[in-house]
C-alpha positions in Angstrom: 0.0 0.0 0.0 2.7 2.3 1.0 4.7 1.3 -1.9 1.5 2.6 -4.4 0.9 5.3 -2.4 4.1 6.7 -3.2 4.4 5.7 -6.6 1.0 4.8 -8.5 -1.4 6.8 -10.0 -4.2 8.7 -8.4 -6.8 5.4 -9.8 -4.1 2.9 -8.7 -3.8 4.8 -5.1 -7.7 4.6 -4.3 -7.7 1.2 -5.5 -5.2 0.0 -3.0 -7.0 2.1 -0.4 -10.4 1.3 -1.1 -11.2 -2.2 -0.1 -10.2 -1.2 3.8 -13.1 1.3 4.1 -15.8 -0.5 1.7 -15.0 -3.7 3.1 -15.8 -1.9 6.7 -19.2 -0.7 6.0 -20.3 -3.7 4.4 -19.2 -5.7 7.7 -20.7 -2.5 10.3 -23.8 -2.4 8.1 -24.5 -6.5 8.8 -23.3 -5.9 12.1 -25.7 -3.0 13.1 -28.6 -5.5 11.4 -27.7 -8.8 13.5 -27.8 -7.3 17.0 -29.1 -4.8 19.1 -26.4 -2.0 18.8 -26.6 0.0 22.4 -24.2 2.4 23.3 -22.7 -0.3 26.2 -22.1 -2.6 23.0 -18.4 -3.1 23.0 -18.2 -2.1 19.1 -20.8 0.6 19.7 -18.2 3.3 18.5 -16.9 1.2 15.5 -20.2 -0.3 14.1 -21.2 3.6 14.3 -18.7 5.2 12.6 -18.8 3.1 10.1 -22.9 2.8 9.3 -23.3 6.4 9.9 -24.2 8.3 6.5 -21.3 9.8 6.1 -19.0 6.8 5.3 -21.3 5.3 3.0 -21.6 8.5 1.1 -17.6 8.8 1.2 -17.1 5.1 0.3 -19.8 5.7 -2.8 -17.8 8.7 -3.7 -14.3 6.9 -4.1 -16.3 3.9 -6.0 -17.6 6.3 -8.8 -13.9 7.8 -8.9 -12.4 4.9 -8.8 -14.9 4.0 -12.0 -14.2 7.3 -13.3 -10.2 6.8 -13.5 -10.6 3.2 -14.5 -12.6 4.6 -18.0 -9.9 7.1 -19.0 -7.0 4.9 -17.9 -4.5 3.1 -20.4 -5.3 -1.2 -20.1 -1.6 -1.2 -18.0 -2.8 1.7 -15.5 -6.4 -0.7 -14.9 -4.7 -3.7 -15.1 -2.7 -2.2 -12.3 -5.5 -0.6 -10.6 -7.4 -4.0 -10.6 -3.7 -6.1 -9.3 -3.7 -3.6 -6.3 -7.2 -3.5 -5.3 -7.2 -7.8 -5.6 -4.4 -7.8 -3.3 -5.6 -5.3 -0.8 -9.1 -7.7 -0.4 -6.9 -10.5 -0.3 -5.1 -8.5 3.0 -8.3 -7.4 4.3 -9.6 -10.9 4.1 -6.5 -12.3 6.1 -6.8 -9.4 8.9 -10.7 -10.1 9.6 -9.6 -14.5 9.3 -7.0 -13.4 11.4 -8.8 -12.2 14.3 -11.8 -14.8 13.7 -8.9 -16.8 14.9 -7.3 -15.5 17.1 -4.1 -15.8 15.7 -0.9 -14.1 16.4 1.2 -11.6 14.6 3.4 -13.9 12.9 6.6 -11.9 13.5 8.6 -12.8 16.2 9.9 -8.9 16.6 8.2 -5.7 16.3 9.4 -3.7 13.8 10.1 -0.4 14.4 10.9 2.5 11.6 12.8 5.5 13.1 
């Protein structure tokens, strides 16, 4: 991500960031639907932020970019766009299958960037 953040285009940037905050709503919209979402809910604050209006309206807006971009881009730049945007589900999906889990950072150290 940090890697196409630095380097790609503006499509191949918000296709790398995208799947985080769609994939987000999607999962705090089924959330909010399955149980009785209380304030004393321990994902009150999460399951909130992310079903609130204001995300879905952002998360629509960076689809229809996204779209946009993807029609006036050369094939390379979408083929790019669509590489960076598989891989960052593919990550997403490994983080949430992570925690359903319960696994462990795999790396012995912490790595720390100074």
């Amino acid at each position: 991500m940090m890697t196409v953040a630095h380097t790609g285009t503006l499509g191949e940037i918000i296709a790398v960031l995208l799947p985080c905050p769609w994939t987000y709503v999607e999962i705090g919209e089924r959330i909010a639907g399955e149980v009785n979402l209380t304030p004393d809910h321990p994902f009150y604050e999460w399951i909130s932020f992310y079903t609130n209006g204001e995300m879905k309206e952002t998360t629509k807006w960076f689809c229809d970019k996204l779209d946009e971009l993807a029609e006036k881009a050369s094939a390379e730049e979408r083929r790019r766009m669509k590489e960076h945007f598989i891989k960052s589900c593919e990550l997403e999906y490994l983080f949430w299958d992570m925690a359903y889990k319960q696994e462990q950072w795999p790396l012995s150290q912490t790595i720390v960037h100074s």
